[in-house]
N, C-alpha and C positions, 0 to 999 in steps of 0.2 A: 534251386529256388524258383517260387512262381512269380510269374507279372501279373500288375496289379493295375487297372485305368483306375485313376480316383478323379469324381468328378467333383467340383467346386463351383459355387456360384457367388458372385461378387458385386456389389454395388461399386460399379464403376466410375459413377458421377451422374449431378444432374443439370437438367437443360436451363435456357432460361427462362423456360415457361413454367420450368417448377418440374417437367417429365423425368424422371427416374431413371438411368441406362444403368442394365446386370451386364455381368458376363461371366457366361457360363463356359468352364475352362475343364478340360478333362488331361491331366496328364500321368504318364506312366511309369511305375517304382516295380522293382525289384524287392523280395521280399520273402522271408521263411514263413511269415502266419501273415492272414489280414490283418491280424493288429499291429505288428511292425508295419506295414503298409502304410496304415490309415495315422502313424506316427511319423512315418515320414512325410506322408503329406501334408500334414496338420503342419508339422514344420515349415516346408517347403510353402504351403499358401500363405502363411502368419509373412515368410519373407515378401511372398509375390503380392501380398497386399499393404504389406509396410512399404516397397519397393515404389511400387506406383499410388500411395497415398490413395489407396483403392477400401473397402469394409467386406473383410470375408461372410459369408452367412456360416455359423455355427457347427453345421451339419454336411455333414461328406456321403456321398455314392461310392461303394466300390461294384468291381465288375473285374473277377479274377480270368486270367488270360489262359487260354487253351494247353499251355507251355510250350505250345511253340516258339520257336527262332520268330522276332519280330522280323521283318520282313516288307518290301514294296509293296500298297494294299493289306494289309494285317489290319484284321477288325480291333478295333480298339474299344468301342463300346457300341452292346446292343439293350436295349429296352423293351418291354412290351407294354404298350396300352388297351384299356378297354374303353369304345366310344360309342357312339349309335350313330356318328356323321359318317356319312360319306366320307371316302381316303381326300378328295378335296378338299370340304372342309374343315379336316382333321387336321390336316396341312396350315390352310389359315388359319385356326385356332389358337394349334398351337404354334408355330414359329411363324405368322404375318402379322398377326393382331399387335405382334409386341414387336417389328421389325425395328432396328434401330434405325434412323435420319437423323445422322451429321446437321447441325447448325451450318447454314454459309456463312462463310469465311467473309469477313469485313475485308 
């Protein structure tokens, strides 16, 4: 059987100023076809977002695994982008712009 990363993204709650927090969650299934994968996962999220009173988004990423033995350091998921910024600003674009900040704690 191959591994499968499936990535999911979550409306994880919002602030008090009305700001939106996701989370985007990648975790990894065991599985004979992608589509048993992407069943398991679908499962598996529907829990992890009833569990934490969380709103799954709809739509799942897979990203099937080399079949290697997982292992210390085992890529779990890779992407490619196409951009015209700089690797800095591609950086803040995409994961600073939307950096999450904690509320203080009363």
């Amino acid at each position: 059987m191959a591994w499968y990363a499936i990535r999911s993204i979550y409306h994880f709650g919002t602030k008090a100023d009305g700001t939106n927090i996701f989370e985007e969650r990648t975790v990894c299934f065991e599985a004979e076809t992608p589509d048993e994968a992407h069943e398991k996962a679908a499962y598996e999220s529907q829990q992890y977002a009833e569990d934490n009173e969380f709103i799954a988004h709809n739509e799942q990423v897979a990203y099937k695994q080399d079949g290697e033995n997982l292992i210390d350091g085992y890529e779990l998921w890779s992407e490619l982008f196409e951009s015209r910024e700089s690797l800095s600003e591609f950086w803040i674009n995409r994961y600073e712009k939307y950096t999450y900040h904690p509320e203080p704690q009363a």
